[in-house]
C-alpha positions as CSV (number, residue, x, y, z in Angstrom):
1,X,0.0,0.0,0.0
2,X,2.8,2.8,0.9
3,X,4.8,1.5,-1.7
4,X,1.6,2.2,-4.3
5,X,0.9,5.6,-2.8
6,X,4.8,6.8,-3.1
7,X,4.4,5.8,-6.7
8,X,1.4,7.9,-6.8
9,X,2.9,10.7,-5.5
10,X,6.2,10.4,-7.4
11,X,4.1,10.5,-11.0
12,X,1.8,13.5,-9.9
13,X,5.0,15.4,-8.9
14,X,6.0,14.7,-12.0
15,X,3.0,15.6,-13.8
16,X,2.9,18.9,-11.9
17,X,3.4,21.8,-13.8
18,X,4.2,24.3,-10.9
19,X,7.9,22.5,-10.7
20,X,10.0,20.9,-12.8
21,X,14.1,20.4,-12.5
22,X,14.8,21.4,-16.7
23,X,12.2,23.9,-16.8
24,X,10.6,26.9,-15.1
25,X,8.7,27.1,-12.0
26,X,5.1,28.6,-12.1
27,X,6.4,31.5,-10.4
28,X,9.5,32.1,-12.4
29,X,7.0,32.0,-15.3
30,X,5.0,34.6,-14.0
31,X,7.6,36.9,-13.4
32,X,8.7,36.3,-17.0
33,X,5.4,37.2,-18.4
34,X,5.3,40.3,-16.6
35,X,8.6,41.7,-17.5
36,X,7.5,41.2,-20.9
37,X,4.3,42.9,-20.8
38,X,6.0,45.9,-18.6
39,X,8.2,45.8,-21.7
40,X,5.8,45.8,-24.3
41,X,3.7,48.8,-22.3
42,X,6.7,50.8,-22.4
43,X,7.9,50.3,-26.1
44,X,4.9,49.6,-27.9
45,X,4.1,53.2,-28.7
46,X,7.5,54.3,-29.3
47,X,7.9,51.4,-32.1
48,X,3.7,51.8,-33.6
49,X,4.3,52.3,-37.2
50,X,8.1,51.1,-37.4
51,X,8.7,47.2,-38.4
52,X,11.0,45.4,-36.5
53,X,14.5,44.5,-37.8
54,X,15.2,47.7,-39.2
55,X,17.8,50.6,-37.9
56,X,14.9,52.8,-37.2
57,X,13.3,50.1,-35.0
58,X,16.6,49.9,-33.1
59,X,17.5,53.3,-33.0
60,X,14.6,54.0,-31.3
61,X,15.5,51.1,-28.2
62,X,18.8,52.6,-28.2
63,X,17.3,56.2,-27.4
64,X,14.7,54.7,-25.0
65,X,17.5,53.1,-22.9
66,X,19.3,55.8,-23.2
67,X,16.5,57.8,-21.9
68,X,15.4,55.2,-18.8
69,X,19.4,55.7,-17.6
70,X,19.0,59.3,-17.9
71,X,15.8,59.2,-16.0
72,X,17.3,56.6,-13.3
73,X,20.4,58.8,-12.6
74,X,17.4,61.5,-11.5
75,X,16.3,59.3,-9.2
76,X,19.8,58.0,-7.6
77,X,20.9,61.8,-7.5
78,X,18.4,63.8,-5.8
79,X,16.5,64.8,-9.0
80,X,19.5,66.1,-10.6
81,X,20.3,65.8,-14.1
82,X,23.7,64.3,-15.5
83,X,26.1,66.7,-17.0
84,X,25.8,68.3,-20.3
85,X,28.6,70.6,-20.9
86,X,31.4,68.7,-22.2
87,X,34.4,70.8,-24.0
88,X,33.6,69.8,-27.8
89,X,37.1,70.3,-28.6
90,X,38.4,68.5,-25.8
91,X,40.3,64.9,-26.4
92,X,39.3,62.8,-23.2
93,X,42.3,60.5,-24.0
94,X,44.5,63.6,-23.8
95,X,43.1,65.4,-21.0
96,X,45.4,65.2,-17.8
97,X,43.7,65.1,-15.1
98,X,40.4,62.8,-16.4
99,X,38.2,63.2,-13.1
100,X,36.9,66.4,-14.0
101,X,35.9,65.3,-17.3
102,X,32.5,64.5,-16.1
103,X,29.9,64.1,-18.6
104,X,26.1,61.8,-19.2
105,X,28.8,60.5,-21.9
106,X,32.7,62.1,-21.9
107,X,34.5,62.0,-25.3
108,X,34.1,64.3,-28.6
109,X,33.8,63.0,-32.0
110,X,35.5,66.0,-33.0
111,X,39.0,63.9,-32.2
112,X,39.4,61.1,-33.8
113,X,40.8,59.0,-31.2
114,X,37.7,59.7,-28.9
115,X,35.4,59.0,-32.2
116,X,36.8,55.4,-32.0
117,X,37.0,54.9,-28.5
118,X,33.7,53.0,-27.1
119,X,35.5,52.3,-23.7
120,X,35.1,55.9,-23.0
121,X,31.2,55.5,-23.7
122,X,31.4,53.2,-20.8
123,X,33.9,54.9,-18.4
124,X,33.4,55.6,-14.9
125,X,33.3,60.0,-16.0
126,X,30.1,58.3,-18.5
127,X,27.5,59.1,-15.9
128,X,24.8,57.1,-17.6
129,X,27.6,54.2,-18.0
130,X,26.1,52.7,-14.7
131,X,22.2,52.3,-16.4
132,X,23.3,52.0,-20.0
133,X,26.5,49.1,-19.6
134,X,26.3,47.7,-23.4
135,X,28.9,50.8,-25.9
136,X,26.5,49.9,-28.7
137,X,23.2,51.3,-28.0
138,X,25.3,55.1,-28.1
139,X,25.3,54.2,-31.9
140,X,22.4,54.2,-34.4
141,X,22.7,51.2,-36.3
142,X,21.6,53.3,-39.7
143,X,24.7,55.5,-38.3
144,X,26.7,54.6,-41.7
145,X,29.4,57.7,-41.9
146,X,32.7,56.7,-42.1
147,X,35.2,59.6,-40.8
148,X,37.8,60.4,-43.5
149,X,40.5,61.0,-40.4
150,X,40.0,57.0,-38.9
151,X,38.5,55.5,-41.6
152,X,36.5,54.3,-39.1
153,X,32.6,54.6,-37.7
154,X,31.9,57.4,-35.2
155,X,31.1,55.1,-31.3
156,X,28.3,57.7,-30.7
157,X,25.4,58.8,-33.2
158,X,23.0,60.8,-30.4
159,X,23.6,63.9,-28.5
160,X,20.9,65.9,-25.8
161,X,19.6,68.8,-26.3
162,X,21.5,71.6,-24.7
163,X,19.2,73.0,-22.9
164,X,19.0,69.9,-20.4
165,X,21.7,68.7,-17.8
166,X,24.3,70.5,-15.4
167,X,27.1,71.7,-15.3
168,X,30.7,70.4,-14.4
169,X,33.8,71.4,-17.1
170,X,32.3,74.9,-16.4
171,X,32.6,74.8,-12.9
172,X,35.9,73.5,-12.4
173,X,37.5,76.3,-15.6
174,X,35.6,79.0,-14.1
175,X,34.1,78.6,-10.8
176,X,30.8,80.1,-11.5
177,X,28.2,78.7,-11.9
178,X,28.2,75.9,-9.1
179,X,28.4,72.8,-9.8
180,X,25.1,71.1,-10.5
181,X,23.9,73.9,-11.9
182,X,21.7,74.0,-15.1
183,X,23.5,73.8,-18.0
184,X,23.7,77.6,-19.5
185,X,21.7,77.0,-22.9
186,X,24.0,79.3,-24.7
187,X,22.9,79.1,-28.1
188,X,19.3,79.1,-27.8
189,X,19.4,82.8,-28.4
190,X,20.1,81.0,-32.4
191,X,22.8,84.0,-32.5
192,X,26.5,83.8,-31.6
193,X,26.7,82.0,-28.7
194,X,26.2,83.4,-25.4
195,X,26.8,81.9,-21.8
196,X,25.2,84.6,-19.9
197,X,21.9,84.3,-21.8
198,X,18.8,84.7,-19.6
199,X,16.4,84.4,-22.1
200,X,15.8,80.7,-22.2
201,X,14.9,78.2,-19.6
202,X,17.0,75.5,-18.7
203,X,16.8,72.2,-17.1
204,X,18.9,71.4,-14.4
205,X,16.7,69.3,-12.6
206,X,13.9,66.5,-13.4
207,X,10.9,68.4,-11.8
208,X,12.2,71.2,-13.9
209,X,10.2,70.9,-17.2
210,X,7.6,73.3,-15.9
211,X,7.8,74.9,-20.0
212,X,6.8,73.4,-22.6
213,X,6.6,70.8,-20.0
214,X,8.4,67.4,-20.2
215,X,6.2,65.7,-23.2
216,X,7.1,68.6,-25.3
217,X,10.8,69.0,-24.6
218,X,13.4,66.6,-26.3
219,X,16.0,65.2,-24.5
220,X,17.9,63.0,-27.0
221,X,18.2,62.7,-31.1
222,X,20.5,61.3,-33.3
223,X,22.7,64.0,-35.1
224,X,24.4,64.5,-38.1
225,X,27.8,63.2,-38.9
226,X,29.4,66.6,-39.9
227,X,28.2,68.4,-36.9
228,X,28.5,65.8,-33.4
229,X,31.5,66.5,-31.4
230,X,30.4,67.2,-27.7
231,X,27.3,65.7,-26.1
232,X,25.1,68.5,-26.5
233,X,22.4,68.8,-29.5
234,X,22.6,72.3,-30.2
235,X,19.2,73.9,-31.3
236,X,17.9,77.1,-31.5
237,X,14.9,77.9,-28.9
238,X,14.0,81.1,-30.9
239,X,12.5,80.4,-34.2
240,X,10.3,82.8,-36.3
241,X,9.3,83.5,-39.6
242,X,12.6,85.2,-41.1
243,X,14.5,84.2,-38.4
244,X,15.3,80.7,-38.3
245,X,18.5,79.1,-37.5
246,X,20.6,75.7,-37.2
247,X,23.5,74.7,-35.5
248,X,24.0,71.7,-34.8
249,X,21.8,69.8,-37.4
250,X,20.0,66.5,-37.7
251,X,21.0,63.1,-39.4
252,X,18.2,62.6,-41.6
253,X,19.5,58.7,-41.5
254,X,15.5,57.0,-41.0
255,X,14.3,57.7,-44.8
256,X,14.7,61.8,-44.0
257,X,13.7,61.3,-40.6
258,X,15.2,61.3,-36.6
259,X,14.2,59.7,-33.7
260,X,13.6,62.4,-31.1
261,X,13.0,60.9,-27.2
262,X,11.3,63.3,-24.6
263,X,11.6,63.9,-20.6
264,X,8.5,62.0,-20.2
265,X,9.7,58.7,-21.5
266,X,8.3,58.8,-24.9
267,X,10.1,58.3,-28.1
268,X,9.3,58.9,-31.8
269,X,10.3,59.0,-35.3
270,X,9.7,62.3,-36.9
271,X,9.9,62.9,-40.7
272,X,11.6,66.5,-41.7
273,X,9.8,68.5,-44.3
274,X,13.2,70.0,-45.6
275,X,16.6,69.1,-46.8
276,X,18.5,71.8,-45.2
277,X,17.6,70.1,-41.8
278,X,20.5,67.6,-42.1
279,X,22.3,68.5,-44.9
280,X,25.2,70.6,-43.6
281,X,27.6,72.7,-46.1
282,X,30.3,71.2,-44.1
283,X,31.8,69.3,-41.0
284,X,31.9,71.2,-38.0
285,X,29.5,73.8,-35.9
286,X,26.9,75.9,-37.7
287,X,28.6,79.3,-37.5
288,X,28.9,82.0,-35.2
289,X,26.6,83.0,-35.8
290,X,25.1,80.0,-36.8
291,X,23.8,80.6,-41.2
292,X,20.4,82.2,-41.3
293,X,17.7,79.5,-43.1
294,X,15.9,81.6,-45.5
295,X,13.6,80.8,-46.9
296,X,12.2,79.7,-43.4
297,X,13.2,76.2,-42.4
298,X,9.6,74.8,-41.5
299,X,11.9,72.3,-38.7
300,X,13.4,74.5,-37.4
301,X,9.9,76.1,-36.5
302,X,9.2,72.6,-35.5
303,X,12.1,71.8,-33.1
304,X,12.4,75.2,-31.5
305,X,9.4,75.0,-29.1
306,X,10.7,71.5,-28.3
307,X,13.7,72.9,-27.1
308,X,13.0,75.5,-24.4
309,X,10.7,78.1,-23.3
310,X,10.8,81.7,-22.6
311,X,11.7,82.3,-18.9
């Protein structure tokens, strides 16, 4: 009889679905199916509209990661935002004393041996390093340009809009402002650049984004070839008719389109109207002052207002 109920009770064991030794317990599956729908909540409207298996379908993953790091660091630092004022001429490799070369991401693809260098994506002075470990998801995979000084693909495609982040290279050349400050937003003026300007608001913090409020202010976007060097996305904030500028400019690499993440988490694909937009005259900066668009640039009229506010 006991021997006929231990047989009994071995075969239901191992009929039992809640355990098994080569596959998953019922609660391990649960927690798997879960994560994936927390997942698919989180994507699924970044990626409506954009198939998978294609660069636009990863670039925009790579900007939401980005984006969650950018959003943990936040939490883990009393609401303050990484750095974003990196000197654009600056070689990290070069730099003596590395420790102040805090940045969300140190290195400029203005010198070739940073533009090659993905250990620097991932270096203890890349203060999103911690949330975003994997070098890769700093480069768009439709990111194609190959830099005539390395022969070699650029490690980082996106830069953040310069009105967002702190300060940290500024504090420790000049003193003033302190460090953590907001960053100084000195081209949104969309003249020649100005550090003092008190025209623009800027986001030091993330409970800043009081204007235009933090679904209608970019964070990241992948930028052009010819123009990334420092982290920062430099945009114009002021934007009218006869009076629209560009400098830093956009890749155009999705089919004459970017992908553009905001403060709130979300993350899109957004087609440019025209050519200008990412189509620089040559590598480097825009100008100081950056080259007047005239006829008006109808993105830039676009991208201003999802750059700053008026203070």
């Amino acid at each position: 009889m006991n021997s006929s109920m231990n047989a009994t009770h071995r075969q239901a064991a191992e009929d039992s679905p809640v355990k098994s030794e080569d596959g998953f317990t019922l609660i391990e599956l649960l927690v798997v199916l879960a994560t994936a729908a927390v997942l698919t909540a989180v994507l699924l409207p970044a990626l409506a509209g954009t198939k998978p298996n294609t660069p636009a379908y990863q670039c925009l993953n790579n900007e939401k990661q980005l984006l969650l790091g950018w959003q943990m660091y936040a939490a883990d630092n009393n609401d303050l935002l990484p750095p974003n004022d990196y000197p654009w001429t600056t070689a990290y490799w070069t730099y003596g004393n590395k420790s102040q070369l805090k940045n969300w991401v140190v290195g400029t693809m203005e010198q070739p041996l940073d533009s090659i260098n993905p250990s620097e994506l991932t270096s203890a002075n890349s203060l999103l390093s911690p949330y975003v470990t994997n070098s890769s998801v700093y480069h768009c995979p439709a990111d194609n340009y190959i830099d005539p000084n390395t022969h070699k693909l650029h490690v980082r495609s996106y830069s953040m809009n310069s009105a967002v982040g702190t300060l940290w290279w500024t504090y420790f050349n000049f003193g003033n402002p302190a460090l953590g400050a907001p960053v100084q937003g000195g081209w949104l003026p969309g003249v020649a650049y100005n550090a003092q300007q008190q025209t623009w608001l800027t986001y030091g913090k993330l409970s800043s984004f009081t204007r235009p409020g933090p679904a209608n202010t970019f964070v990241f976007m992948d930028e052009n070839p010819y123009t990334i060097n420092d982290g920062a996305f430099e945009a114009a904030a002021a934007a009218a008719p006869g009076a629209t500028y560009l400098i830093d400019y956009a890749s155009g690499r999705h089919g004459k389109a970017d992908v553009l993440s905001f403060a709130d988490g979300h993350v899109i694909v957004h087609q440019w109207l025209d050519s200008r937009t990412y189509t620089p005259i040559q590598p480097g900066m825009g100008g100081n002052p950056p080259p007047l668009q005239s006829p008006d640039d109808p993105d830039c009229l676009y991208l201003a207002p999802l750059t700053s506010a008026p203070r």
